[in-house]
N, C-alpha and C positions, 0 to 999 in steps of 0.2 A: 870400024868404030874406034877412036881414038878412048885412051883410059890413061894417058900417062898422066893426069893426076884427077885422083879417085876423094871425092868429099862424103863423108858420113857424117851425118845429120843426127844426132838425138839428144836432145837440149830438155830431158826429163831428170830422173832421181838415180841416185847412186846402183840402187840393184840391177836398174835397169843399163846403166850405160856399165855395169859389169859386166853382164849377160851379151855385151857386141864384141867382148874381144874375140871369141870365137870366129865370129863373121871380119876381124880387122885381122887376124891371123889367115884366113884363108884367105883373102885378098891378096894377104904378102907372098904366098903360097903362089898364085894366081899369076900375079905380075908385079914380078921379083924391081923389074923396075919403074915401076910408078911411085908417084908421089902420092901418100896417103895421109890424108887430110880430116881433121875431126873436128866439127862443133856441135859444143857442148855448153854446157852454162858452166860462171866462175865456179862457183860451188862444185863441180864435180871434177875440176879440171885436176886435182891428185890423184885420179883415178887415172882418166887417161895418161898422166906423163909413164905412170905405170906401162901403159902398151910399148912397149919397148919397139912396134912394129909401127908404130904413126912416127908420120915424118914431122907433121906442123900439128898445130891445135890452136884451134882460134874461137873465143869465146861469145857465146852469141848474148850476153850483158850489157858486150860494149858495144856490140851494132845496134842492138833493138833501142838504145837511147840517141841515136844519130837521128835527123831530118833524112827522110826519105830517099832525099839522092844521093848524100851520103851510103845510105846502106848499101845502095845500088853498087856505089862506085867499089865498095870495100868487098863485096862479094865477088864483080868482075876481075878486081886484080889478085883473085884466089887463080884465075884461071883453070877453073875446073874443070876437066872434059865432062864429066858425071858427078851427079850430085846423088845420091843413097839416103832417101828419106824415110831412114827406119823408124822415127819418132814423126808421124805427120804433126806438122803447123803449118797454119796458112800463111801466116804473114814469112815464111821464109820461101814455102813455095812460091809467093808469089813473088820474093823476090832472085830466087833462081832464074824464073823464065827472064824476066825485068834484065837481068846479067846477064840472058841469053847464052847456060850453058847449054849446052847440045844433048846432052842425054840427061833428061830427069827422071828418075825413079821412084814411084811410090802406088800405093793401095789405090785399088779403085773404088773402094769402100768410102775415101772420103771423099764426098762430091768436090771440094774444090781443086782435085788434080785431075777432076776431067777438064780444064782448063790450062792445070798447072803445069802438066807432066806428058812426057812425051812417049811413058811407058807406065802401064797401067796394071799391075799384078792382081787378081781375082782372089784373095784369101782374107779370112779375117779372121781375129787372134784371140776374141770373148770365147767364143765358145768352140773353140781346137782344143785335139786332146793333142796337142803339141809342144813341147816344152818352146817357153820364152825363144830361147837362146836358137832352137831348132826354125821357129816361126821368123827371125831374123832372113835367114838363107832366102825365102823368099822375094825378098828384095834384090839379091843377085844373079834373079833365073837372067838377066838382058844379058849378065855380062860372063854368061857361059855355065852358071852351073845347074844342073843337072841332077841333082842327088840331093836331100836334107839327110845332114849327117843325125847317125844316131846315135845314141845316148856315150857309147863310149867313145865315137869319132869326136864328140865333142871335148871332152875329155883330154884325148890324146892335143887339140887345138889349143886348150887351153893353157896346156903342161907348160907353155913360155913366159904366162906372166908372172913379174918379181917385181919386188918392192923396189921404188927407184933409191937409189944409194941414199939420197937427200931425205928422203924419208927412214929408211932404215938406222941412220946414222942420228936423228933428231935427237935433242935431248928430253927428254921426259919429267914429269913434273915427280915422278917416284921411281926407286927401283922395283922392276916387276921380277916376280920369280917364274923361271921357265916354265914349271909343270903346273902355274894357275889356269885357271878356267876364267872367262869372261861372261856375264849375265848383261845379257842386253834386253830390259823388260818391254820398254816402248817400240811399237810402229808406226806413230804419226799415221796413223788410222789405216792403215795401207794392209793390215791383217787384222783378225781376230785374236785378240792377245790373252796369250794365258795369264792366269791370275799374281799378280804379286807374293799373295801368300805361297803360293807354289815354287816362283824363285827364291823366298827366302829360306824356304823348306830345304831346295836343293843347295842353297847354299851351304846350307848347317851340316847335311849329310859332307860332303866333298871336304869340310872345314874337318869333321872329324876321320873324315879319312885322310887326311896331311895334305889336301888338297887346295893350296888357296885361291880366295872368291877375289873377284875385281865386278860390283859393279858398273857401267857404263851406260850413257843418253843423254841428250841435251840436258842444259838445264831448268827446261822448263818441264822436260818426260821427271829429270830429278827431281824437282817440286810435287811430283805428285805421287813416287814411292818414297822418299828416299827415309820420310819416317818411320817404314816397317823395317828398313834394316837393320837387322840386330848389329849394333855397336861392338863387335870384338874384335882381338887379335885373329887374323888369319881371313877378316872380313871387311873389305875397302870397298868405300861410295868414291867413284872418279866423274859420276855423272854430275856437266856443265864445268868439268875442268879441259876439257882435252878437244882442240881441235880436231878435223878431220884427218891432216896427216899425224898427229900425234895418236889418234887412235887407231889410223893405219900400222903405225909404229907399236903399238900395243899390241895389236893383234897378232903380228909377226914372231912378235917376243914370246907370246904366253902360248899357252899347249891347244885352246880352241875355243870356240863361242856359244853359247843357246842363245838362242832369238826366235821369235816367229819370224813371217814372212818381212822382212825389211832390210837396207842394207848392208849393213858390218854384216848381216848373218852371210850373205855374198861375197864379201869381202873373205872373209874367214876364209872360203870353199876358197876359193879362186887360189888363194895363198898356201893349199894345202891343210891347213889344221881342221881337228876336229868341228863340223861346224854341224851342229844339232838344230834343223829348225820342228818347230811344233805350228802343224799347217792346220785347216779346217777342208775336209773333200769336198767342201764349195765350190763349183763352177763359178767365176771363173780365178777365184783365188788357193785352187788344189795343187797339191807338189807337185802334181803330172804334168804342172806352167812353170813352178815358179822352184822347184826345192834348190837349193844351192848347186854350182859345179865343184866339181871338185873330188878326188878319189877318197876321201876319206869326210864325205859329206854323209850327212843324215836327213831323213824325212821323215817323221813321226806324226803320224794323225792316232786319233783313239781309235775311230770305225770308220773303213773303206764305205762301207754302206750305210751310211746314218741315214737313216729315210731323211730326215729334214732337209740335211745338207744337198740330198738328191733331188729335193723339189726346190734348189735353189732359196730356199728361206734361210733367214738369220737363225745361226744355230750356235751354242755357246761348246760342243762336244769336245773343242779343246781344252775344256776347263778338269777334261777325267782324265788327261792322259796326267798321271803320277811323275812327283819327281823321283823314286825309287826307277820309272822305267826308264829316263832322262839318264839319270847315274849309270844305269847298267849299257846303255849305248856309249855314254864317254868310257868308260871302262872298257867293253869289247872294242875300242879303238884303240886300245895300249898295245 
């Protein structure tokens, strides 16, 4: 089986194309020399320049607006021995076969790779009690592995990624101070979000403990807090100022992040800092898929056993976990 150059496929949201570096580091591991290849959408592409273990990155933005044989033509001159279709889409599987690379990889869960794919994996990732990042490896059983790393092997995988220079080095629209905390309230629906008033609470606490607040989210997540936030010194709204390398750049700067389930709270892990998520033990959006990487990550639910949460119903139980308990986990991180 030829692998000298290995394509990964996941053209989804930023937590998620965090959550492959693991699997784009044991590749490099794998076969030290292959060429390793990643498409992704524009939008997430600061993420990966971060893999310091990808060789190319090619945006799948600019294919999916090309005429059909165009796409064709632009996938064949990737020359991929293998294609890694951690993010199933059809319209790439189908155009992988169409490029006729040799080895396609993906779920046999989505009917259209029993068509597409030339290798068919038996798992699926709603209802595992497997972390994201671990559910990934599955994809790689063709091309020799053997093993899904556990919680700390992943870990140990992930200890390589760093901010790319170009983003460490950006200029920022403020100075941030090292030891602030960042409050990132929106999910773009992707979690059960704890309450506003709740980050403003924790704000206030941190602010009088010499702790300064930065909050962060689109500008549109901004339009919909951003009038609870108490106006003072030692308390900044940055949400709908700061692009996505700019708040990579943020993140690196300051001491760590709360978020629910969504991406900067990933970001944060991945980078090392404190990064606090407040999850819901909802199948299939519980920490035990999704809680950040990273040694110095958090995963806060109120109750492992919320009967609701266990019969899979809409459950609000992230609304009890306190900001006093939030504080006392950034604190046992000092």
């Amino acid at each position: 089986m030829a692998t000298d150059r290995i394509l990964i496929s996941r053209t989804d949201n930023i937590g998620d194309v965090v959550l492959t570096y693991p699997l784009c580091a044991w590749l490099r591991s794998q076969f030290p020399a292959a060429t390793l290849i990643y498409l992704c959408k524009e939008y997430t592409k600061p993420i990966v320049q971060c893999f310091g273990v990808i060789d190319q990155i090619v945006c799948w933005d600019g294919i999916e607006s090309l005429p059909s044989g165009e796409q064709v033509r632009v996938i064949k001159e990737l020359e991929a021995d293998v294609i890694l279709h951690v993010f199933p889409r059809k319209e790439i599987a189908n155009l992988a076969k169409k490029a006729r690379i040799p080895i396609r990889v993906g779920t046999s869960h989505r009917v259209f790779h029993l068509l597409t794919c030339t290798n068919r994996l038996n798992f699926t990732r709603k209802n595992s009690s497997l972390h994201e990042a671990q559910l990934n490896f599955h994809i790689v059983e063709p091309l020799g592995c053997k093993h899904i790393p556990t919680w700390e092997e992943l870990q140990h995988l992930s200890d390589g990624f760093e901010l790319s220079k170009q983003y460490s080095d950006i200029h920022l629209p403020i100075d941030l101070q090292e030891n602030a905390i960042l409050l990132h309230p929106g999910s773009k629906g992707s979690a059960v979000e704890w309450p506003i008033q709740s980050f403003v609470s924790l704000a206030l606490k941190l602010k009088g403990n010499g702790i300064p607040v930065y909050f962060t989210g689109t500008e549109n997540e901004g339009i919909g807090f951003r009038s609870a936030i108490p106006w003072q010194e030692g308390i900044t709204d940055l949400s709908g100022r700061l692009s996505l390398e700019e708040l990579m750049a943020c993140i690196s700067k300051t001491d760590g992040l709360v978020a629910c389930s969504t991406g900067p709270l990933h970001i944060a892990g991945i980078l090392g800092k404190k990064a606090i998520g407040l999850f819901s033990p909802r199948v299939p959006i519980h920490p035990g898929r999704w809680r950040p990487l990273g040694r110095k990550s958090m995963a806060l639910v109120y109750r492992e056993d919320c009967v609701t949460c266990k019969k899979g119903k809409a459950c609000s139980c992230v609304n009890q976990i306190t900001p006093e308990m939030v504080f006392q986990q950034l604190v046992m991180h000092e």
